[in-house]
C-alpha positions as CSV (number, residue, x, y, z in Angstrom):
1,X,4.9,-27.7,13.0
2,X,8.4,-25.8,12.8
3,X,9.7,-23.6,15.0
4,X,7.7,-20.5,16.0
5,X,4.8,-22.0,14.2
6,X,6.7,-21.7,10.8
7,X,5.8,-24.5,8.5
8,X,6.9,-22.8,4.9
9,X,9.7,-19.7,4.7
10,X,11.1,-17.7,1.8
11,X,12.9,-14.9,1.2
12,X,15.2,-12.6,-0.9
13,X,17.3,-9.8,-0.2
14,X,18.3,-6.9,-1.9
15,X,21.6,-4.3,-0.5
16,X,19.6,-2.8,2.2
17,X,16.4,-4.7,2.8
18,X,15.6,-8.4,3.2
19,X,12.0,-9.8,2.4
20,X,11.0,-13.3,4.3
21,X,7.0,-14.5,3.5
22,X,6.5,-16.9,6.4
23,X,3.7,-19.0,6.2
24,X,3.0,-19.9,10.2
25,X,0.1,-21.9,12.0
26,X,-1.4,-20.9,15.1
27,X,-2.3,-23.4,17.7
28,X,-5.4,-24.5,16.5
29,X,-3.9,-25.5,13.3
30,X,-5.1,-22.8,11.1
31,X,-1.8,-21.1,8.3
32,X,-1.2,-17.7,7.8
33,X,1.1,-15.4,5.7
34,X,3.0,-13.2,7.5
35,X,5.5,-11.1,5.5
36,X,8.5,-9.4,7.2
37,X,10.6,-6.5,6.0
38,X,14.0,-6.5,7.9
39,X,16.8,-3.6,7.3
40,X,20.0,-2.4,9.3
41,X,20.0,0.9,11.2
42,X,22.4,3.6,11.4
43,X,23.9,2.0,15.1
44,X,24.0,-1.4,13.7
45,X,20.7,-2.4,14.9
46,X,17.8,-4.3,12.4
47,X,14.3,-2.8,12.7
48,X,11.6,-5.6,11.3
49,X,8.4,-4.7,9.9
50,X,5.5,-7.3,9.5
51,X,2.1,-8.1,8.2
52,X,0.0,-11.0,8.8
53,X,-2.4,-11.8,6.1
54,X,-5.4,-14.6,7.2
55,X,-6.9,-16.8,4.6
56,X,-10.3,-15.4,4.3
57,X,-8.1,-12.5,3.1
58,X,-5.8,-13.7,0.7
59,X,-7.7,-13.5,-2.5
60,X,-8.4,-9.8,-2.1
61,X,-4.9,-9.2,-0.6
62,X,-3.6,-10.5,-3.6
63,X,-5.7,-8.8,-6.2
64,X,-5.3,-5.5,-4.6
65,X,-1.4,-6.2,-4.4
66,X,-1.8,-7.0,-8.2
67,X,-3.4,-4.1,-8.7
68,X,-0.7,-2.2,-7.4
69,X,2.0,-4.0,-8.9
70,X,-0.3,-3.0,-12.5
71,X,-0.5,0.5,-11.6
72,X,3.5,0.9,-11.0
73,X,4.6,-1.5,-14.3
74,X,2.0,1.2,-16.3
75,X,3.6,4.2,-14.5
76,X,6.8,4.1,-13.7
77,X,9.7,6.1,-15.3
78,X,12.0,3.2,-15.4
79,X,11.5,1.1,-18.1
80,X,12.6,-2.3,-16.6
C-alpha cells in the first residue's frame, strides 16, 4: 500500500487547474477512485476539490460521465 492509501496516481494539468485520479485503498483492502481538482487562489493559496467514486459505482459513473462527455462533443461551439 503507498502512502495515504494511494496505490495508482495520475494526473495532468492545464494553466490554472491540475487534475490527479487517485486510485486509494481503505484499510480493509477494498480500491477506490478519488479524483481531485487542485487550483491557486488569488492570496497564493490552492483550494482542492474531490470525489470519491466506489466500485459498485464505477460502471454507471462512467456511462453517465460518457454521456456527458457525448452531449458537449455534439453541442459545443468549438469545433475541436
Amino acid at each position: 500500500m503507498g502512502q495515504r492509501g494511494e496505490v495508482f496516481s495520475t494526473k495532468f494539468s492545464t494553466d490554472e487547474r491540475t487534475y490527479f485520479f487517485n486510485v486509494k485503498e481503505n484499510f480493509r483492502g477494498e480500491m477506490y477512485l478519488n479524483i481531485v481538482e487542485s487550483k491557486s487562489s488569488e492570496d497564493g493559496k490552492f483550494i482542492r476539490q474531490s470525489i470519491i467514486v466506489y466500485p459498485e459505482c464505477l460502471q454507471e459513473f462512467i456511462r453517465q460521465f460518457q454521456k456527458s462527455i457525448d452531449f458537449m462533443k455534439l453541442n459545443s461551439k468549438d469545433e475541436t
